[in-house]
N, C-alpha and C positions, 0 to 999 in steps of 0.2 A: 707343716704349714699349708701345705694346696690341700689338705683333707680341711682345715679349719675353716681357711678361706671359702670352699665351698657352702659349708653349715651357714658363714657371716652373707656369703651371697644367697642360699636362699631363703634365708630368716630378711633379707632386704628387700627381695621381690615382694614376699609372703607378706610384709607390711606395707610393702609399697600397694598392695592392690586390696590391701582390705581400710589402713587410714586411709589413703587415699580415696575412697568411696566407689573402686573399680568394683568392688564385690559387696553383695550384703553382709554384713554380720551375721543375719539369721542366718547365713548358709554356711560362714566361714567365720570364725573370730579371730581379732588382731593378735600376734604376739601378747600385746601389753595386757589385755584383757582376759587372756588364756592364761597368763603369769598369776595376775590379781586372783583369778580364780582359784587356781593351786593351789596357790599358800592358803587362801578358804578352807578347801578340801583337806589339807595336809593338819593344819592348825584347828577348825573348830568341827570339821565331820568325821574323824579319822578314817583318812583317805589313807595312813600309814598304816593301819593295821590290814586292809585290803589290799594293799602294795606286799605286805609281809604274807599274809594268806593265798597269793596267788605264786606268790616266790615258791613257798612249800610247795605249793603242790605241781608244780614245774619239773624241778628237783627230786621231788619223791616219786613222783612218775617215771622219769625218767632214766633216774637211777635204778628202779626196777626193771626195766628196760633192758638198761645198760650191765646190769649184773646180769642179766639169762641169757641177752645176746655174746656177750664175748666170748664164753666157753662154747656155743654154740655157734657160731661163725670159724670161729678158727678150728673146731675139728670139721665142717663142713670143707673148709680151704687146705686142710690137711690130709682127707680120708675121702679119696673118692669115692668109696660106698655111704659114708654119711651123707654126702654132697648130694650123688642121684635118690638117697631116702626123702632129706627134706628139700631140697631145692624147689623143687616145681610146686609145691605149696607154698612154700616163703614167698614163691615169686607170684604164684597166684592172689596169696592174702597182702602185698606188699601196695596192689593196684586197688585196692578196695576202701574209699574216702572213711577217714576216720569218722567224720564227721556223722557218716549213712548210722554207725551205731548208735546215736545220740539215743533216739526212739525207747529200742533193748536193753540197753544200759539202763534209762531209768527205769524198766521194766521190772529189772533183775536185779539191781542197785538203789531204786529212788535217786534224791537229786544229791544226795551224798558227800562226803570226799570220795568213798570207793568210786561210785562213776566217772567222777574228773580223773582220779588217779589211773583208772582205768582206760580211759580214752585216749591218755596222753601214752598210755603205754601199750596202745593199738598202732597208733599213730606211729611211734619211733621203734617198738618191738623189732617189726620184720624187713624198714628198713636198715636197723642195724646189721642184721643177721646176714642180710645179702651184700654189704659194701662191705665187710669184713669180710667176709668168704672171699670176695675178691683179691683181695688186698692180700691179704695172706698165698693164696693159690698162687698168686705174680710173683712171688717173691723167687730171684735170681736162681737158674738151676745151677750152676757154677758154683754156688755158696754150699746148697745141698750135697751135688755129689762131693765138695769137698770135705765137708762132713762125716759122710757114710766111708770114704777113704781114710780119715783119721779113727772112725769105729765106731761112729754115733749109730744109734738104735732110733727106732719110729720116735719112742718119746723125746730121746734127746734131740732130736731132729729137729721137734716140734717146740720144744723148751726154749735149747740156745739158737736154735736158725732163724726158723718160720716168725715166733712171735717175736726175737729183740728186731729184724728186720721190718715187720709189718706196723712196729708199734707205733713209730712216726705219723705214719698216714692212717693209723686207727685214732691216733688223737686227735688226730684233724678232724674225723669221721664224727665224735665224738660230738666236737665244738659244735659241725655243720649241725645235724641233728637235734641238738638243745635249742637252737633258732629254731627247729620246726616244733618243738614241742611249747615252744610258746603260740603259738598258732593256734594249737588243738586245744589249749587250759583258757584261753579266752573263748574261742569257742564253744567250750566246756559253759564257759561261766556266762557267756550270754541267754544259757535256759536253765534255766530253774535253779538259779543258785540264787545267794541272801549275804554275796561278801566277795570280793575280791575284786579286780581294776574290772573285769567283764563286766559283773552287775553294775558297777559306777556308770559304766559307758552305757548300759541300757537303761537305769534310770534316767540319764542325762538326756540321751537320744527321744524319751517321753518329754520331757520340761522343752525340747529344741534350746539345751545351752552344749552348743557349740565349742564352747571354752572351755569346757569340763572334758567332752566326748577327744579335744585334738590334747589337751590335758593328759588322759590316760592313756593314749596311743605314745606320748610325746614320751612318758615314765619306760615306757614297756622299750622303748628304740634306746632309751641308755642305759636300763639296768641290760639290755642286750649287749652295747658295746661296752660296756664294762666287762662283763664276763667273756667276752669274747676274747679281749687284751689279754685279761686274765689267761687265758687258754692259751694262747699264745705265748706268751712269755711262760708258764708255766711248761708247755711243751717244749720250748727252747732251752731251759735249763735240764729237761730230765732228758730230751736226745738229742745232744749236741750234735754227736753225728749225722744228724738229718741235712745240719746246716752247711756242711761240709762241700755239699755240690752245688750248692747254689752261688 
């Protein structure tokens, strides 16, 4: 109810200073007129087929991501000769704005799906690699050597210890991450693309409608919290025990 309340209180400011005549329109559009627009978008330009087209490629990016980093982070968090191999380059390319490839990418890719799906998995790659590494590495030594006591071996160590222990805060790791790779797929889509909510928002940002541009920002912040729930409750059923200390 105080998460709701917030949204009803600032959708009341936000109207209150745009009907109200505190701000221009050209600079800000009202609720109502951002709504009208919408359903525009949604119903006669399909605004839903670029809602769906930037979905994919969020997803597909990321998921490629997410499939190379997890085997790769958790033997870095397991195997300290893996760890001092890649570390210092993960941590090197993990500070390097995804954004600076845009240029190369279309160089090497044009303005593609491979270049979006690319970027987005520049972007969330090598941050996954090193918050997993961690996460895993932390995990309790009491657990481990009581393991090695019962007669577990490196693998199983690594099997039943390391990863049922880490997996909690790697799905959290997971969730955070997918919020930044929607960052990097509009950014993606504000050059040189011909489809998704990015190009909606730069066509619009040429016409100066305002209602369209806070429109597709407004799309992009609920299919965010939707999946976010989604993650969470989905994380809450597969490890109960996370829930256990809290």
């Amino acid at each position: 109810m105080l998460g709701v309340s917030f949204f009803v209180g600032f959708t009341g400011l936000w109207a209150l200073a745009t009907l109200g005549g505190f701000v221009s329109k050209t600079f800000l559009a009202d609720p109502i007129t951002m709504v009208q627009s919408g359903w525009r978008l949604l119903t006669e330009m399909g605004f839903a087929k670029d809602i769906g087209i930037t979905m994919w490629r969020v997803f597909g990016g990321f998921a490629i991501a997410a499939v190379l980093a997890l085997p790769l982070g958790v033997l870095m968090g397991a195997y300290k000769p893996v760890e001092a191999l890649f570390e210092p380059f993960v941590s090197f390319a993990r500070y390097l704005p995804a954004s600076a490839f845009i240029p190369l990418l279309i160089l090497w890719a044009g303005i593609g799906e491979v270049q979006k799906l690319a970027l987005i998995f520049i972007g969330s790659f090598f941050q996954l690699v090193l918050m997993i590494a961690v996460v895993v590495g932390n995990t309790r030594r009491d657990l481990v050597e009581a393991a090695y006591t019962l007669g577990c071996g490196d693998g199983g160590i690594v099997r039943r210890v390391l990863i049922p222990s880490a997996a909690p805060e790697i799905a959290e790791i997971l969730r955070m991450v997918l919020g930044w790779a929607w960052t990097y797929v509009i950014v993606a889509e504000l050059i040189g693309a011909s489809s998704g909510i990015g190009h909606m928002i730069t066509d619009s940002q040429a016409l100066l409608a305002t209602d369209q541009i806070i429109f597709g920002i407004v799309v992009i912040g609920v299919i965010g919290l939707v999946f976010d729930f989604a993650f969470k409750r989905m994380n809450q059923r597969l490890y109960p025990w996370a829930q256990l200390g809290k």
